[in-house]
N, C-alpha and C positions, 0 to 999 in steps of 0.2 A: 442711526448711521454710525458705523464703527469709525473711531478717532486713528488718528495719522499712527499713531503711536499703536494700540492693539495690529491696523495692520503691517506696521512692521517688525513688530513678535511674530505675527502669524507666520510673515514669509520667510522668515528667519529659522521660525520651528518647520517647516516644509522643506526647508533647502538642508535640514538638520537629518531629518526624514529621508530625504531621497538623495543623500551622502550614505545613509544607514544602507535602503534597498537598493544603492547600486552597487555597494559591496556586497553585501549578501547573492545576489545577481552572480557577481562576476567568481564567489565562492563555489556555489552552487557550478554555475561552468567548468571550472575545475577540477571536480568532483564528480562530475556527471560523466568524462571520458572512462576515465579509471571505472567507475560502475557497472557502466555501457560493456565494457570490456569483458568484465566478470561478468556479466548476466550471459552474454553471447555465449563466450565459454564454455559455459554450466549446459546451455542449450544440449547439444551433442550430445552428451553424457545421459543425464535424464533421459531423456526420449530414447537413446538407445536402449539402457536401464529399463523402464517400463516395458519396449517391446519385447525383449529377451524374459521377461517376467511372462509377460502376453502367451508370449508363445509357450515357455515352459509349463502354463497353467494350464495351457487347453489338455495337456498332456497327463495332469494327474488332479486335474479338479473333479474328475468323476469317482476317483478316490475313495475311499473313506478314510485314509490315513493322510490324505493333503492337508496342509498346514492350518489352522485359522485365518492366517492372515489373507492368506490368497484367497480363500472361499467365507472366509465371514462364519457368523454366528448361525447361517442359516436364517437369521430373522433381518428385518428393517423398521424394526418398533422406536428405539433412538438413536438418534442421532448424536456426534461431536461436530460443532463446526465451529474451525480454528479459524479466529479472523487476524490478519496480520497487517500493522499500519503501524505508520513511523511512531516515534517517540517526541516530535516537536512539531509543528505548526508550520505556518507561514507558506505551504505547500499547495496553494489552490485549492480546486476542487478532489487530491489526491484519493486525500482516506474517505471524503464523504460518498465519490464514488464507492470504494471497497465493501464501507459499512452498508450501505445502503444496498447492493447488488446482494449481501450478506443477510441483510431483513427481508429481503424479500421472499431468498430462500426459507429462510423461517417462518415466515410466514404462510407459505404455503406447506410447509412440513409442519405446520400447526394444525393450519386448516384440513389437513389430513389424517387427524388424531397423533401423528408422531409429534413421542416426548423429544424436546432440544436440550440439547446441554451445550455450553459457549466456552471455549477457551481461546485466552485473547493476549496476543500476541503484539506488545508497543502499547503504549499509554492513552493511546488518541482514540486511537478503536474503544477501551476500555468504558474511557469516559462518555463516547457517541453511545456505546449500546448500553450503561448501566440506567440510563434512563428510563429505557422501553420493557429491557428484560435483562434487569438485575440480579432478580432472583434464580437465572437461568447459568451464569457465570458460575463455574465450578473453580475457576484458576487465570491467574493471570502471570503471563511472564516478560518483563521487561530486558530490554537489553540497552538503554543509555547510559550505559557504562562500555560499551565494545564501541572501540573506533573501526576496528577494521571485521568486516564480518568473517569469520571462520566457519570453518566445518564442525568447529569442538559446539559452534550455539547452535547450529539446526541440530543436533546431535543431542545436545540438551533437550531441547524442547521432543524431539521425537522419542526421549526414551518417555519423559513423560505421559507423551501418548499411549505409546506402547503398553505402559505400566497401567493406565486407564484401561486400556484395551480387554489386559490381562486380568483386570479387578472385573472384566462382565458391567462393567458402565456405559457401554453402548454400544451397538451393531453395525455402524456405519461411519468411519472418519472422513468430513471434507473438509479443504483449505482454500482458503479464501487470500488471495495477494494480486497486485495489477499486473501486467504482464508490458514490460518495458515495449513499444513501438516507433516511437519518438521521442521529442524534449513537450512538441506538442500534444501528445496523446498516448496516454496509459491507458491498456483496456482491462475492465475489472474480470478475474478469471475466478473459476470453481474448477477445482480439481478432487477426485473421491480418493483419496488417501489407502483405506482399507474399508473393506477388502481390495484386490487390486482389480480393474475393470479386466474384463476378458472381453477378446471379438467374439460377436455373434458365431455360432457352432459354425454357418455354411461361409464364414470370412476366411481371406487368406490368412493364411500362417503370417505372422511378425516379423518371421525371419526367412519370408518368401515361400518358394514353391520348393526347394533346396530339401536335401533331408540328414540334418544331423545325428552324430553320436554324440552323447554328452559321457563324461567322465571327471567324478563321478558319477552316481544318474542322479535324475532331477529332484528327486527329495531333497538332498545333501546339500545341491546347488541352492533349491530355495531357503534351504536351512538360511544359509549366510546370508539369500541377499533381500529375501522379503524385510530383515528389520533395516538392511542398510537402505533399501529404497524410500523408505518411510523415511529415513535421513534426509538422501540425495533428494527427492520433491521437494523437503521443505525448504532444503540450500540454496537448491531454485529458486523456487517463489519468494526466500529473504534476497538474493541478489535480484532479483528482477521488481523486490520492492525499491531495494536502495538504489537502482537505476531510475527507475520510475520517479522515485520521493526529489531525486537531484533534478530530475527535467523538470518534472511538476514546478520548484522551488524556483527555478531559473526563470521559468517562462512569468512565475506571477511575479516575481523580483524587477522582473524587466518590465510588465504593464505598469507595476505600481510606480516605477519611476517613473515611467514615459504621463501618468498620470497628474504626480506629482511635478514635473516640469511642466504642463499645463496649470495645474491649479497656480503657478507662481506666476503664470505670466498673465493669468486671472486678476489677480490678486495684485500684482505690479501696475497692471491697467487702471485697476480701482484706484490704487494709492495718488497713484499721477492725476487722475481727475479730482480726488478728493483733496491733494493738496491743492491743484490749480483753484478750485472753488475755495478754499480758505482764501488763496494769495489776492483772488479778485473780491472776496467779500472785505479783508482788509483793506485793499486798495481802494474802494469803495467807501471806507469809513475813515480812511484818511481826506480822500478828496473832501466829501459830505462836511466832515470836521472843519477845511480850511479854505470851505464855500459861506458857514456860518458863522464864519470870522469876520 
């Protein structure tokens, strides 16, 4: 039976504890609107970006002279898949979703004779997948050094794709990031990078039933924007990480207190019956003492 004294360490490091996750909590809050904001943002952009790609591709992907990016290697023997997860902890379930929605794709890109190669994006991802497939990691790039996410770090990391791309190291880039919904619910997403998806030959056009001129024409066009799209997707999926990672953070910040004020009042319970049973067993040995007198 724990002595009067351990449980009032105990409660004391718990009240210590959940002084820490309620700050953290209310950081997190903080943090999450400004996120929220950028993520939504970004939305618009992207998705128009892809469609304007969509459409421009149907146009010259029968080609011979369309770009690689847009139409790929011709082959899907390897794979890249860029898995992107915060830099810190304490986030729930965040990244274990990511990584794991992450393995599974590999795993069944295994089971399918396709070679994987891993580029990993945050520390936490790093660490979940060097366990399983270590030897699959070709690169890791860390960003807990940026407070504020920018255009110039998806930009980093995409030229190093790109530059991957261009060495012939693999046929098929996808990204892996959760895609902001809530404070409660991040959904883990895959998006294929490069080449860039096309609709089905008999789908509508992307850019409707309408029929544009383009000017330039559209080689020129994809010249610029096939490497900048490779940007823009990843700016995405890093903002709608760092929305995702602040909800995530908030909502477990707020269990683990609401926990922690449980366990003290657990624990307060205990103390009060453990002292009362001291105070009556001494009481007890006082009388007994001054009955045998």
């Amino acid at each position: 039976m724990a002595s009067l004294k351990d449980l009032r360490d105990r409660i004391a490091s718990v009240r210590s504890t959940q002084k820490i996750t309620k700050a953290m909590k209310m950081v997190a809050a903080s943090k999450l609107k400004r996120a929220q904001e950028a993520a939504e943002n970004a939305r618009p952009y992207a998705d128009q970006t892809a469609r304007i790609l969509a459409a421009l591709g149907q146009a010259v992907a029968a080609e011979e002279t369309a770009p690689r990016l847009l139409v790929g290697t011709g082959r899907d023997d390897t794979y890249l898949v860029v898995v992107a997860t915060s830099e810190r902890g304490l986030c729930g379930g965040f990244n274990t979703n990511i990584v794991r929605a992450a393995r599974q794709r590999i795993a069944r890109l295994l089971a399918e004779g396709k070679e994987v190669k891993i580029l990993c994006v945050g520390r936490k991802g790093r660490a979940m997948l060097r366990r399983e497939h270590g030897d699959r990691i070709i690169d890791s790039m860390d960003l807990a050094g940026v407070r504020t996410l920018g255009f110039a770090d998806a930009e980093r990391i995409a030229e190093r794709v790109r530059a991957l791309f261009d060495e012939g190291a693999f046929d098929v880039a996808l990204f892996f990031y959760a895609r902001f919904k809530s404070a409660l619910t991040q959904i883990p997403t895959e998006q294929q990078l490069i080449p860039v998806p096309l609709p089905e030959a008999d789908a509508t056009s992307a850019l409707g039933d309408a029929i544009y001129e383009f000017e330039p024409d559209e080689e020129d066009i994809l010249a610029e924007l096939l490497p900048l799209n490779v940007a823009v997707q990843i700016y995405r999926g890093l903002l709608e990480n760092a929305a995702s990672e602040q909800g995530a953070r908030m909502t477990a910040m707020d269990s683990a207190t609401r926990n922690a004020g449980d366990l003290i009042d657990r624990l307060t319970l205990q103390y009060n019956r453990t002292r009362q049973a001291v105070i009556t067993k001494e009481l007890i040995e006082i009388i007994s003492g001054a009955e045998a007198l």
